[in-house]
N, CA, C and O atoms as CSV, one atom per row, in Angstrom:
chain,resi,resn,atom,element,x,y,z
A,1,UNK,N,N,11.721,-22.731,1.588
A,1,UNK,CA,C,12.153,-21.743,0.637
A,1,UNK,C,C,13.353,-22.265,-0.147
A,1,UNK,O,O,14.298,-22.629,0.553
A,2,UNK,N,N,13.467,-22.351,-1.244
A,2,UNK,CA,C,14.548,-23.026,-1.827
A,2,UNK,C,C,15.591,-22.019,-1.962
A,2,UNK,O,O,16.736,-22.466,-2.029
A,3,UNK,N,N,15.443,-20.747,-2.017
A,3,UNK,CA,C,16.643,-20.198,-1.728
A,3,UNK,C,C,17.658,-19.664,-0.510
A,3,UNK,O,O,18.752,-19.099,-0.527
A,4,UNK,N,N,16.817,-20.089,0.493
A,4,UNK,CA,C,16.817,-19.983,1.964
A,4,UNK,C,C,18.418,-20.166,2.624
A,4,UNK,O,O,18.945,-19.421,3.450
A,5,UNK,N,N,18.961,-21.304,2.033
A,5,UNK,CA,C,20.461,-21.824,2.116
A,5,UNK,C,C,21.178,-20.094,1.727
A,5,UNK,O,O,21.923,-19.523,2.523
A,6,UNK,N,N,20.781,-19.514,0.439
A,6,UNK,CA,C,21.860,-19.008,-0.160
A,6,UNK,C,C,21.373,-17.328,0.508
A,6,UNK,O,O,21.902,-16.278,0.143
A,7,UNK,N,N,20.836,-17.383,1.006
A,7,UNK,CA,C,20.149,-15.858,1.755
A,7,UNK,C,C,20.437,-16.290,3.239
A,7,UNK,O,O,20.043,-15.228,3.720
A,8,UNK,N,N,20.720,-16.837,4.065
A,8,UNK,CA,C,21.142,-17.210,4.922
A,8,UNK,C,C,22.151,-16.325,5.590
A,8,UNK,O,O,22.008,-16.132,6.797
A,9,UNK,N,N,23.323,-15.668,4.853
A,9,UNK,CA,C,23.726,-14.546,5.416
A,9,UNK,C,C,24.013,-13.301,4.804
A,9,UNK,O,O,25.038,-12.792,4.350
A,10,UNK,N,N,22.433,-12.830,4.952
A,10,UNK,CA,C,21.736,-11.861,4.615
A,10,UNK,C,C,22.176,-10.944,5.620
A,10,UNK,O,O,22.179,-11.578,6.675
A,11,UNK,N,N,22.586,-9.648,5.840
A,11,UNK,CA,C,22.796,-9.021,6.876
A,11,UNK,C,C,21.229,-7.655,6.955
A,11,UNK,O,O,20.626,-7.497,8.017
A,12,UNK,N,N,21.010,-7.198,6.221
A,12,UNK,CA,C,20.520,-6.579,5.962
A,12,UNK,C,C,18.914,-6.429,5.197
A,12,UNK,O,O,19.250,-6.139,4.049
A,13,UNK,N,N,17.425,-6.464,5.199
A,13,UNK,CA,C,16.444,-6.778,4.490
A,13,UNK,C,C,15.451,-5.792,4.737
A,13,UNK,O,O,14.944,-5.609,5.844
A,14,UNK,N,N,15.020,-4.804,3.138
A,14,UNK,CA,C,13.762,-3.782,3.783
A,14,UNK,C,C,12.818,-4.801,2.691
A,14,UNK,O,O,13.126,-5.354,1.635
A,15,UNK,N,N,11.880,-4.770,3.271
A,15,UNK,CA,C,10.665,-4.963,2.496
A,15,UNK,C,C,9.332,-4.245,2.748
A,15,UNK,O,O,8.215,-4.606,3.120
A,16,UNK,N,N,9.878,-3.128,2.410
A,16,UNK,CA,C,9.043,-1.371,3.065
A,16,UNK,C,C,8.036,-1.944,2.229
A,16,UNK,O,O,8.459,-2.592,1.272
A,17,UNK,N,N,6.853,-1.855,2.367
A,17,UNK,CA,C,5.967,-1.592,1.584
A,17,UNK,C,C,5.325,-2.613,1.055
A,17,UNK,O,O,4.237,-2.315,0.563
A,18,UNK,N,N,5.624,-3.671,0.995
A,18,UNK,CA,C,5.327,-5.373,0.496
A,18,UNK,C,C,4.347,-5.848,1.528
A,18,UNK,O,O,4.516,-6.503,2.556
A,19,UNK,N,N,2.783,-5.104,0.712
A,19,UNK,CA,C,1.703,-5.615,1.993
A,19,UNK,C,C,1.524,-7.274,1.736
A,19,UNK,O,O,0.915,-7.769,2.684
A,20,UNK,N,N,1.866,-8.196,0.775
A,20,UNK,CA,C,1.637,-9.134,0.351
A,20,UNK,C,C,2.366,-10.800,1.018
A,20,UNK,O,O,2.177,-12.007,0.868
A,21,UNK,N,N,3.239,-9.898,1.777
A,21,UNK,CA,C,4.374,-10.938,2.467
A,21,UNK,C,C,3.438,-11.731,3.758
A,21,UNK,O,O,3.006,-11.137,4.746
A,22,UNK,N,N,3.257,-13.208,3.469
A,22,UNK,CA,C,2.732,-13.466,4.785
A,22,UNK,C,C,3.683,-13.792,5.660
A,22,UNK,O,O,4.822,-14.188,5.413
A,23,UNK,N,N,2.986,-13.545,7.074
A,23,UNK,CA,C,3.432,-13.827,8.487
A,23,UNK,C,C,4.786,-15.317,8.034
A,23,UNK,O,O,5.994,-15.282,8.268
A,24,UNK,N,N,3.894,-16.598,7.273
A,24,UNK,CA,C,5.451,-17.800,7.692
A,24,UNK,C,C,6.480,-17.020,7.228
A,24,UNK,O,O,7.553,-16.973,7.829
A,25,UNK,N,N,6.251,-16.358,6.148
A,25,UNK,CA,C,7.951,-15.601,5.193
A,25,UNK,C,C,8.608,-14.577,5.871
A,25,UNK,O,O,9.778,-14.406,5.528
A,26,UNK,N,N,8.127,-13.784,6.820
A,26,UNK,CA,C,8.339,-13.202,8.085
A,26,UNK,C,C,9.229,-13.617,8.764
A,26,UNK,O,O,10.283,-13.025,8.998
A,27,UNK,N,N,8.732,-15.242,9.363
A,27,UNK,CA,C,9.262,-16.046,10.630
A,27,UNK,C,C,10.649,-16.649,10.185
A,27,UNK,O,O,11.492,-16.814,11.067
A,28,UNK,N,N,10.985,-17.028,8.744
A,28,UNK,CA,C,11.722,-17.521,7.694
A,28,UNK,C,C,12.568,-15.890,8.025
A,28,UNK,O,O,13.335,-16.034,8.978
A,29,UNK,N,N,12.584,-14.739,7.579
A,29,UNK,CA,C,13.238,-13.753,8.044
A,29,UNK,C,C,14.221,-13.482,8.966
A,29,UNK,O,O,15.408,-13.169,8.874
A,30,UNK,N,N,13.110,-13.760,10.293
A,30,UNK,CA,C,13.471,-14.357,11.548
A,30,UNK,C,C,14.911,-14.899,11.622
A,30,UNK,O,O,15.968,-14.441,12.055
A,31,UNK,N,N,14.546,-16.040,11.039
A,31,UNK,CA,C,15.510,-17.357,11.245
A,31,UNK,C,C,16.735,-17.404,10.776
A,31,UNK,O,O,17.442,-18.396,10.950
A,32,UNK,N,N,17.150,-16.304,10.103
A,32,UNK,CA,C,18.261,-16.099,9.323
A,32,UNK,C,C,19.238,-15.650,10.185
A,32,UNK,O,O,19.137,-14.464,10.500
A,33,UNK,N,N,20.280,-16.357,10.715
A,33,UNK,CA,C,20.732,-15.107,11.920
A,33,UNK,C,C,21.740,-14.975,11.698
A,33,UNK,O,O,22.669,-15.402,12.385
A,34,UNK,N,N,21.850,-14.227,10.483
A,34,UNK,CA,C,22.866,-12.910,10.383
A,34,UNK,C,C,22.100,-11.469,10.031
A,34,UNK,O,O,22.738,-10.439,9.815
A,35,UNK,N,N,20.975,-11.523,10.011
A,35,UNK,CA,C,20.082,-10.757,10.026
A,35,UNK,C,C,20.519,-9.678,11.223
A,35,UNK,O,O,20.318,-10.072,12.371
A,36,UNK,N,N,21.002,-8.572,11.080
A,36,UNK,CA,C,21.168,-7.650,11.902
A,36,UNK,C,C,20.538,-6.056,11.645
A,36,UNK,O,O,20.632,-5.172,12.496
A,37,UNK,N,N,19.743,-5.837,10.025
A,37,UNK,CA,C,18.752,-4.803,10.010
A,37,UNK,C,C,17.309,-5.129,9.203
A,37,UNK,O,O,17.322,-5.205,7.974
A,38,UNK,N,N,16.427,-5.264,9.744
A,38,UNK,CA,C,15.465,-5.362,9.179
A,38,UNK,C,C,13.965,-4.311,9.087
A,38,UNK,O,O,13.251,-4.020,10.047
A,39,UNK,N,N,13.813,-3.970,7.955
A,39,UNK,CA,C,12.404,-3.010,7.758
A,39,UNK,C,C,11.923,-3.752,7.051
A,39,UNK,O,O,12.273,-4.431,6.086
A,40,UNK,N,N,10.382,-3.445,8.047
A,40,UNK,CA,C,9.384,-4.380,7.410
A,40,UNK,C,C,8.244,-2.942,7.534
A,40,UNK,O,O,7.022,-3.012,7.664
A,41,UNK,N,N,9.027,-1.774,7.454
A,41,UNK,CA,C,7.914,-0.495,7.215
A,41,UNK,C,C,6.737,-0.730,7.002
A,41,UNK,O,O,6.560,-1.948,6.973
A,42,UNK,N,N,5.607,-0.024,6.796
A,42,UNK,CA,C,4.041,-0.767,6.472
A,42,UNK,C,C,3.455,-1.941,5.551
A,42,UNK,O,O,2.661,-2.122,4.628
A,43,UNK,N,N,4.333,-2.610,6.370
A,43,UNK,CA,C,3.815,-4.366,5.798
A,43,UNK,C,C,2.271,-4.851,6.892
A,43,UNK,O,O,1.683,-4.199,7.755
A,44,UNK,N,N,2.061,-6.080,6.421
A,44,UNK,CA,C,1.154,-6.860,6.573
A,44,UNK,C,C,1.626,-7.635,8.271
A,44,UNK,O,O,0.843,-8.421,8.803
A,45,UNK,N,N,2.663,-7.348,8.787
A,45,UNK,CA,C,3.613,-8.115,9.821
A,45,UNK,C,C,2.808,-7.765,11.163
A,45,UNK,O,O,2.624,-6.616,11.565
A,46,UNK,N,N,2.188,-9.374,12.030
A,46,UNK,CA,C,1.116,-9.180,13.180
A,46,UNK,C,C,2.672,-9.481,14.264
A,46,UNK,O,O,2.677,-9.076,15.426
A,47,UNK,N,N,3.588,-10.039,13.810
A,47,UNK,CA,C,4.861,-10.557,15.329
A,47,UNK,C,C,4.551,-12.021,15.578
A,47,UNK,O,O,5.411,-12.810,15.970
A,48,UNK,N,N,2.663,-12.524,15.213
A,48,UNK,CA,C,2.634,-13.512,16.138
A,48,UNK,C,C,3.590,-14.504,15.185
A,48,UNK,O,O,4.153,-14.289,14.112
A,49,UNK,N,N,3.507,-16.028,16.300
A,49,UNK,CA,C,4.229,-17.004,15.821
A,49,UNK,C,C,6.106,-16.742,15.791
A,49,UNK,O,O,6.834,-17.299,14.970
A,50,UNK,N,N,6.590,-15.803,16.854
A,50,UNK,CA,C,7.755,-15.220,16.611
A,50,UNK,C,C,8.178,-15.908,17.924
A,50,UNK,O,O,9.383,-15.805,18.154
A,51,UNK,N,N,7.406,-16.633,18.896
A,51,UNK,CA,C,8.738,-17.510,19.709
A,51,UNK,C,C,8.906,-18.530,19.167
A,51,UNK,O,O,9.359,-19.398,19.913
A,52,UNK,N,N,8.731,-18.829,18.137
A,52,UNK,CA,C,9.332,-20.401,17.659
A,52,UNK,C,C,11.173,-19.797,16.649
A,52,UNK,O,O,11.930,-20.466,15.945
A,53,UNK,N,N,11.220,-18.717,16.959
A,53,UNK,CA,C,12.301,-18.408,16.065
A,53,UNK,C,C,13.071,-17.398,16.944
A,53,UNK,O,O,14.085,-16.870,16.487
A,54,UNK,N,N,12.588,-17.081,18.305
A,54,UNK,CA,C,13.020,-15.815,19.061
A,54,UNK,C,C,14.334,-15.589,18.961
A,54,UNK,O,O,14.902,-14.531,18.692
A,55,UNK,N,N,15.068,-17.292,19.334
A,55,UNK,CA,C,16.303,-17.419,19.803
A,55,UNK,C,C,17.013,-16.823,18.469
A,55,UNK,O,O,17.821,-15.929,18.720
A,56,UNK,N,N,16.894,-17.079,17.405
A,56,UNK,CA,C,17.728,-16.517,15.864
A,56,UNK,C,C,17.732,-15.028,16.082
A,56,UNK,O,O,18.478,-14.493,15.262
A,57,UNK,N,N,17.303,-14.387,16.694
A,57,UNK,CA,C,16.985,-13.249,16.706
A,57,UNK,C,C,17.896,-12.122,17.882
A,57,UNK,O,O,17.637,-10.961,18.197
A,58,UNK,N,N,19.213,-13.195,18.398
A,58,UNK,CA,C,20.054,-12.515,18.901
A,58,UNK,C,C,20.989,-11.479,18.330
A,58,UNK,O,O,21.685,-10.842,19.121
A,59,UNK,N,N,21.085,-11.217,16.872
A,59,UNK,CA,C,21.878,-10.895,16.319
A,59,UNK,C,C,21.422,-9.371,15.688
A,59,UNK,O,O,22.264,-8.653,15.148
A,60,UNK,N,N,19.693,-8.877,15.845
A,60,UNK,CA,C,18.852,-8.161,15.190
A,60,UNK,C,C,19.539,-7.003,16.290
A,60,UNK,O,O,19.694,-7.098,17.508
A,61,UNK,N,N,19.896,-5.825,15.303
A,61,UNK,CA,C,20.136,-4.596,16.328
A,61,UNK,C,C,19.214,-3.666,15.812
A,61,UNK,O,O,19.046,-2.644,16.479
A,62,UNK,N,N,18.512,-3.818,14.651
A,62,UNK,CA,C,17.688,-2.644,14.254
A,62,UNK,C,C,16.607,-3.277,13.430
A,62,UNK,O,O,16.694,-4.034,12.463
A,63,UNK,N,N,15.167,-2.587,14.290
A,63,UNK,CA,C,13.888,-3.300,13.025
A,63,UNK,C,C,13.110,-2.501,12.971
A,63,UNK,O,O,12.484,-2.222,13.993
A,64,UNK,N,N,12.864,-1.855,11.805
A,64,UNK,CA,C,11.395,-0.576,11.793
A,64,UNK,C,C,9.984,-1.474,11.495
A,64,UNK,O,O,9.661,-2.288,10.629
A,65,UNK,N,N,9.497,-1.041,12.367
A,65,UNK,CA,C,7.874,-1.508,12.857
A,65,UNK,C,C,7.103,-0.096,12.561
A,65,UNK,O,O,6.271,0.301,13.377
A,66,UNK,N,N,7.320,0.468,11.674
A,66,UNK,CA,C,6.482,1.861,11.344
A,66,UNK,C,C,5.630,1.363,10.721
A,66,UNK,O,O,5.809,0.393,9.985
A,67,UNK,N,N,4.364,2.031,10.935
A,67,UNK,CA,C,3.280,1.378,9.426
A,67,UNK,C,C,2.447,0.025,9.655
A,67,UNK,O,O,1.385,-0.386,9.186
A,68,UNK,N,N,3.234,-0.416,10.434
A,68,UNK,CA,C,2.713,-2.426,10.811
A,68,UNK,C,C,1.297,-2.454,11.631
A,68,UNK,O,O,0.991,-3.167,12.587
A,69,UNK,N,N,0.732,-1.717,11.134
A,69,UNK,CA,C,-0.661,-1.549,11.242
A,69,UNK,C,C,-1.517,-3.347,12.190
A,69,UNK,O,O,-2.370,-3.282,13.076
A,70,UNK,N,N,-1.126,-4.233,11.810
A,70,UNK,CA,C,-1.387,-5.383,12.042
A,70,UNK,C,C,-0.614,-5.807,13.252
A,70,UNK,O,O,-1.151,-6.684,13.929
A,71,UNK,N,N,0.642,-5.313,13.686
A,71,UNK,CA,C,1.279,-5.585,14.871
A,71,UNK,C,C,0.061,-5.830,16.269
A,71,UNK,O,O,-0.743,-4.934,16.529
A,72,UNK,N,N,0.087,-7.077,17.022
A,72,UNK,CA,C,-0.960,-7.076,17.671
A,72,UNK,C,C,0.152,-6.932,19.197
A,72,UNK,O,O,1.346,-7.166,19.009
A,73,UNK,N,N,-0.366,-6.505,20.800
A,73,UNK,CA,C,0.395,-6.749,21.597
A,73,UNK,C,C,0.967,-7.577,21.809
A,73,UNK,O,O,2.058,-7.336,22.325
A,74,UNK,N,N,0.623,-8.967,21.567
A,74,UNK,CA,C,0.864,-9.994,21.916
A,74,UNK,C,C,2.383,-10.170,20.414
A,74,UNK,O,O,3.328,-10.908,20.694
A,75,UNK,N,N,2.383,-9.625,19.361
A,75,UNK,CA,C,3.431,-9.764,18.345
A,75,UNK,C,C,4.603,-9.219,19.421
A,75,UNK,O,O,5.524,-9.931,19.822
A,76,UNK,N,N,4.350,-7.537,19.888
A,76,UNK,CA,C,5.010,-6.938,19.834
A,76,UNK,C,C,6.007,-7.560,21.239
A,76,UNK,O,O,7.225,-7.428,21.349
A,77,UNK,N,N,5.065,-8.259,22.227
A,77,UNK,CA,C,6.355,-8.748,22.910
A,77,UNK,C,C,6.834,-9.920,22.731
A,77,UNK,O,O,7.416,-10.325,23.738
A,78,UNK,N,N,6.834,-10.927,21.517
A,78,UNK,CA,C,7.478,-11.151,20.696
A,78,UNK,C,C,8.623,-10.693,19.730
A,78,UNK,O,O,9.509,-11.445,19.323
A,79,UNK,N,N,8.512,-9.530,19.453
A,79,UNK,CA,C,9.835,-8.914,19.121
A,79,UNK,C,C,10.775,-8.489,20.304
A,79,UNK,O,O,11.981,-8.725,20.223
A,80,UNK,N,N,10.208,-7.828,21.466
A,80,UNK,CA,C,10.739,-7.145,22.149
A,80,UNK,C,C,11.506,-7.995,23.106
A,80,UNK,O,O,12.343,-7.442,23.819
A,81,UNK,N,N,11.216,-9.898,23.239
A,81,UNK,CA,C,11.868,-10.672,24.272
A,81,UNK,C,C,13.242,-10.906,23.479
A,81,UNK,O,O,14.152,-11.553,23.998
């Protein structure tokens, strides 16, 4: 992502509604770790591919999974480790 450097400390990201976002731009989300609120309200978002980034993800205190229709079990304890 070429702007990836300058979003880096992002604290905050909704992308309510953006069925178009794939899963890597997700994991890229992920990885940002100043990331401490994220809505991804009824997006396209399955979780998988989320232990390669788990560890960035110490910093997340709030994520709405409403709508994530695509969330599979196997995503969700991916978010939840």
């Amino acid at each position: 992502m070429v702007h990836q450097e300058k979003l880096s400390s992002l604290e905050k990201l909704s992308c309510r509604s953006c069925r178009n976002i794939s899963e890597s731009v997700f994991s890229c989300f992920f990885s940002f770790k100043n990331i401490l609120k994220l809505d991804i309200f009824n997006t396209n978002f399955t979780g998988e591919g989320l232990s390669a980034v788990k560890e960035e993800l110490s910093n997340l205190q709030d994520i709405c999974l409403r709508g994530c229709n695509n969330l599979t079990d196997e995503g969700l304890k991916q978010v939840l480790r």
